[in-house]
C-alpha positions in Angstrom: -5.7 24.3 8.6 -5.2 27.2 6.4 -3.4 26.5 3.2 -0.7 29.7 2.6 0.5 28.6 -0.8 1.6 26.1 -3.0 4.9 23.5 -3.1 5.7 25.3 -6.2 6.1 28.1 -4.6 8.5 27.9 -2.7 12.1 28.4 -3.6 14.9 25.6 -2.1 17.1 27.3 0.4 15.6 30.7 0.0 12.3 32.7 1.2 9.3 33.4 -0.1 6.3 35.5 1.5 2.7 35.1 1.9 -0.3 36.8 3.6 -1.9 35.7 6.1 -4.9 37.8 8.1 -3.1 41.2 6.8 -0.3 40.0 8.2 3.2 38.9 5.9 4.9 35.7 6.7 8.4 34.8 5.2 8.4 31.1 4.6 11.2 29.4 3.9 12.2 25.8 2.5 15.2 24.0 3.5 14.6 20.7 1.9 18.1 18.8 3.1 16.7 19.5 6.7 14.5 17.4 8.7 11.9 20.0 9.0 11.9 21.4 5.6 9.8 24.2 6.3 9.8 27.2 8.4 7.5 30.5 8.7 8.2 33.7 10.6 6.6 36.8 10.6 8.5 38.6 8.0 8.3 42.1 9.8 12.2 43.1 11.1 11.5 44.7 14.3 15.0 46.0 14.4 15.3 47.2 10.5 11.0 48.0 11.3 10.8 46.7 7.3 8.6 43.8 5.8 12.0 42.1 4.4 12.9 38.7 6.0 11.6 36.9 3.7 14.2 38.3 1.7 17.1 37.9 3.9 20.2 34.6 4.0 19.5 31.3 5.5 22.4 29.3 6.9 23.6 28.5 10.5 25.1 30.2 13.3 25.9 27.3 16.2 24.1 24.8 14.7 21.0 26.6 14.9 19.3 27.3 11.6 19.2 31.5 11.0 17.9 33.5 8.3 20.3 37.1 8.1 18.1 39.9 8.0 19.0 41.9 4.8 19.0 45.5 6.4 21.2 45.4 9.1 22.5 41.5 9.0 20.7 40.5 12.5 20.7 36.5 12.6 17.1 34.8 13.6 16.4 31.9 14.2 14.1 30.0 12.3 12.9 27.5 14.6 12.3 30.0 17.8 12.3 33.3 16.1 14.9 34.7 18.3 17.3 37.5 17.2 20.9 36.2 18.4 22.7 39.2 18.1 19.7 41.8 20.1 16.8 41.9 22.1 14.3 40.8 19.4 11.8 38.6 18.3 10.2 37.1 15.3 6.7 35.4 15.6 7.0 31.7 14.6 3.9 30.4 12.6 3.3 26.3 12.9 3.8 25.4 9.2 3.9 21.9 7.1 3.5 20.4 3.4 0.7 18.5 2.9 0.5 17.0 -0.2 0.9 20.2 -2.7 0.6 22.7 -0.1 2.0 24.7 2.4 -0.6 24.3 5.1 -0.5 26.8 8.8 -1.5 24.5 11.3 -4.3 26.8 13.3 
């Protein structure tokens, strides 16, 4: 387990990022869900912009999204799939433990 940051960190119903191998993950926490966590790679392959982590979470279909910011492409957070295009977000295996945000290797 690699711990990516700390429950303080993270912001309800909004996105935070973190590094992880050179590499930026958005991470977002959704506390009133059953998951409460998500991570994605926070690299927009349509916008080509390190900005998810930045972008609207709701839900399109009952399917938990985050909007991108650029160009307002929905993702899903639990598959990484862009709804809209032909795109994909890399999902990282995330959890709290404890105090932290842990990426389950």
């Amino acid at each position: 387990m690699t711990i990516l940051c700390k429950r303080s960190d993270l912001i309800a119903n909004s996105g935070v990022c973190a590094l992880h191998n050179n590499e930026q993950v958005a991470i977002f926490y959704l506390p009133d869900t059953e998951q409460k966590v998500f991570a994605v790679s926070n690299w927009d392959p349509i916008g080509e912009a390190n900005v998810i982590s930045r972008g609207i979470v709701g839900s399109v279909e009952d399917r938990l999204v985050v909007a991108s910011p650029l160009y307002k492409q929905h993702f899903c957070l639990i598959t990484g799939e862009c709804l809209e295009q032909s795109a994909q977000l890399t999902v990282y295996p995330v959890a709290l433990d404890g105090e932290h945000l842990v990426l389950a290797a």
